[in-house]
C-alpha positions in Angstrom: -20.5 -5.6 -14.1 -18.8 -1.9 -15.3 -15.3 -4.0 -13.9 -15.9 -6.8 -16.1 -16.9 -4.4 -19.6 -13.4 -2.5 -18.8 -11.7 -5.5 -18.2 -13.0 -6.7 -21.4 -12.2 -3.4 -22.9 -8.5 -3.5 -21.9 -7.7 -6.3 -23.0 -9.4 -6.2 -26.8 -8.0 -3.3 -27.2 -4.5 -4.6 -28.8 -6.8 -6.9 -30.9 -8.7 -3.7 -33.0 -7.5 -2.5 -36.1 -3.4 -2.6 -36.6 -1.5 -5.2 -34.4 -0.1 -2.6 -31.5 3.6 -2.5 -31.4 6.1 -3.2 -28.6 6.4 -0.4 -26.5 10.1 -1.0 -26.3 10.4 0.4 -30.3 8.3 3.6 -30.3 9.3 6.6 -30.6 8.3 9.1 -28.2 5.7 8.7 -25.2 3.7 11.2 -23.5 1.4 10.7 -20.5 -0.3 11.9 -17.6 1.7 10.3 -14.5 0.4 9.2 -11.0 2.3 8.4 -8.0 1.0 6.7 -5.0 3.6 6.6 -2.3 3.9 6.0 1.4 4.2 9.3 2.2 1.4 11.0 -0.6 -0.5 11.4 -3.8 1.4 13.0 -6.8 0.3 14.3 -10.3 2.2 15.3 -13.2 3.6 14.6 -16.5 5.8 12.2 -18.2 7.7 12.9 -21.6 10.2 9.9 -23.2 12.3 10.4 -26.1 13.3 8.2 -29.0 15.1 4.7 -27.4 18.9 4.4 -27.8 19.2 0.7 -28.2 17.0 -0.9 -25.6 17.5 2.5 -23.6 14.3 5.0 -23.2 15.8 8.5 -22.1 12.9 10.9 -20.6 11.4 14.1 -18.4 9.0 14.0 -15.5 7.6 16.7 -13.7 5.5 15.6 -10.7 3.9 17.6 -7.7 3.5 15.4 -4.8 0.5 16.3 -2.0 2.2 15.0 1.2 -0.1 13.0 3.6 1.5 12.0 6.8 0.7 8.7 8.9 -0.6 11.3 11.9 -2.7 12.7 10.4 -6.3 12.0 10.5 -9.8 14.0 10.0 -12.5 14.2 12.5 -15.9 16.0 12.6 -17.5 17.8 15.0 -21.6 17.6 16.0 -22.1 20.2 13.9 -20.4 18.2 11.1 -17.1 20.2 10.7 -13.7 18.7 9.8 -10.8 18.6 12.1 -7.3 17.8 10.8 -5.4 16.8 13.4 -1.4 16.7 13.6 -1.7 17.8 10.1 1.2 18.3 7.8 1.1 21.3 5.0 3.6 20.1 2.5 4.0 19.4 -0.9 7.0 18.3 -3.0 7.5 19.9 -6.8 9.8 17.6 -8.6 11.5 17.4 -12.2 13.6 14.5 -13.0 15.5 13.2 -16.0 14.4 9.4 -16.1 16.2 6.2 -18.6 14.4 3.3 -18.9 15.7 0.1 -19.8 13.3 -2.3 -21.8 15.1 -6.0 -20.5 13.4 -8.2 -23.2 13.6 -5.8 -26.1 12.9 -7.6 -29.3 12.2 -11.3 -27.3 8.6 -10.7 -26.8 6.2 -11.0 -29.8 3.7 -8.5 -28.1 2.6 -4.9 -26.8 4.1 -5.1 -23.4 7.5 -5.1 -22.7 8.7 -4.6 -19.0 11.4 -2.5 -18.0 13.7 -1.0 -15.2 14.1 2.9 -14.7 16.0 4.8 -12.7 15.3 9.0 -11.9 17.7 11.6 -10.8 16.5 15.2 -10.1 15.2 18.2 -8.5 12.7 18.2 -5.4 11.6 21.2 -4.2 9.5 21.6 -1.3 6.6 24.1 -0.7 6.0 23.9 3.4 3.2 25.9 4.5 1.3 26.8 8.4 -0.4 23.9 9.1 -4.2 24.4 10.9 -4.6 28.1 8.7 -6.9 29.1 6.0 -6.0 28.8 2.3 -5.3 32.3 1.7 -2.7 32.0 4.8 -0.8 29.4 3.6 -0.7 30.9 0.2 0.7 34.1 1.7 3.4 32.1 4.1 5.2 29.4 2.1 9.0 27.9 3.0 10.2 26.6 0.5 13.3 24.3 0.7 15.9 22.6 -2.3 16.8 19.5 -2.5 17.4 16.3 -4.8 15.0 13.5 -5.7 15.7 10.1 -7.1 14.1 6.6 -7.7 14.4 3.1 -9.0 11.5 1.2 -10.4 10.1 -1.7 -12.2 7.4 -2.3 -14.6 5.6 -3.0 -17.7 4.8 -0.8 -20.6 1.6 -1.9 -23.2 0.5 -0.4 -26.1 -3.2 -0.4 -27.0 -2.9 -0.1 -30.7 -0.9 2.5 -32.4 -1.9 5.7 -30.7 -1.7 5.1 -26.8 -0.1 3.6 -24.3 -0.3 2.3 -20.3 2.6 2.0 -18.0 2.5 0.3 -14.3 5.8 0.2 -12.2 6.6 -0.2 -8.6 9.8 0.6 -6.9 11.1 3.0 -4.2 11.7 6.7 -4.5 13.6 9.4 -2.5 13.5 13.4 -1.6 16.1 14.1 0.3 16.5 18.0 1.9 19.6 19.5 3.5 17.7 20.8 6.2 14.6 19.3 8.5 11.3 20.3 6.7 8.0 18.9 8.5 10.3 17.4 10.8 12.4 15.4 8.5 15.6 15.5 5.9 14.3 12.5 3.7 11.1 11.8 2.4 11.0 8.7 1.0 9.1 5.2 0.3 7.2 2.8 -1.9 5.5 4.5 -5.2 3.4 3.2 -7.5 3.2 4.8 -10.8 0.5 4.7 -13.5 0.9 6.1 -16.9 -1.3 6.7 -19.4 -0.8 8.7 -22.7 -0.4 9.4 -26.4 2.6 7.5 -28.6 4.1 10.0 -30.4 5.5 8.3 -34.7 
């Protein structure tokens, strides 16, 4: 039942008070960002600047918690965790991002969907695996290298004040050394966006 009401929510939103615009002509966006990738979970932020024609110029900073397909938990009889064949790594990244809304001024509606491409920074943080909190803290590697991405999606407005992006694509962190066992960290992301439209 609490689906349905959100469901019902999401999608009356655009209806309430001033007819939402298309995402493609606001100004400036700023949201919280997810990632879901094949190789982790990442949390940051998003920033987009006024469009240049149908182009969407913008910052993201985004630190990755690396989960690798080894891994696994297990619990003693005593009920302890295990981590086995863990990895202790996570990725810091900041990236300059365009977006390209395709249909710009073709839609009658809130959403417009769009292509974007990323180029940046990666950093990684590696750390002991198997150690106590306070241990990895005091030992961390840390390694440069250069991130990038392609993706496609759809932006909606929900009014005049906030905004909702989805997009799905492939990105890359690429090292010049081995760290964890590997030069490039990549795979399939998903990205949610959610945030505040900016006059």
């Amino acid at each position: 039942m609490k689906r349905i009401l959100l469901l019902i929510l999401l999608l009356t939103l655009p209806l309430t008070g001033k007819p939402p615009v298309s995402m493609a002509d606001i100004h400036r966006f700023s949201a919280l960002d997810i990632h879901v990738t094949d190789f982790g979970t990442g949390f940051g932020y998003y920033h987009q600047f006024a469009p240049v024609g149908r182009f969407h110029p913008g910052l993201n900073a985004l630190f990755t918690i690396i989960s690798g397909g080894d891994e696994y938990t297990w619990y003693d009889i005593y009920g302890y965790p295990h981590v086995e064949n863990e990895i202790s790594l996570n990725i810091v990244n900041l990236s300059l991002n365009g977006k390209y809304h395709i249909f710009k001024g073709k839609i009658a509606n809130s959403f417009s969907p769009f292509l974007i491409g990323k180029l940046g920074f990666a950093l990684a943080l590696d750390t002991p695996e198997n150690a106590s909190f306070a241990n990895k803290l005091k030992h961390i590697d840390t390694y440069n290298g250069l991130n990038t991405g392609v993706f496609a999606g759809v932006d909606f407005s929900a009014g005049d004040n906030y905004g909702f992006s989805v997009a799905i694509g492939t990105q890359w962190n690429r090292f010049g050394t081995e760290v964890d066992g590997q030069k490039l960290w990549n795979g399939t992301s998903v990205i949610i966006q959610y945030g505040k439209i900016i006059p």
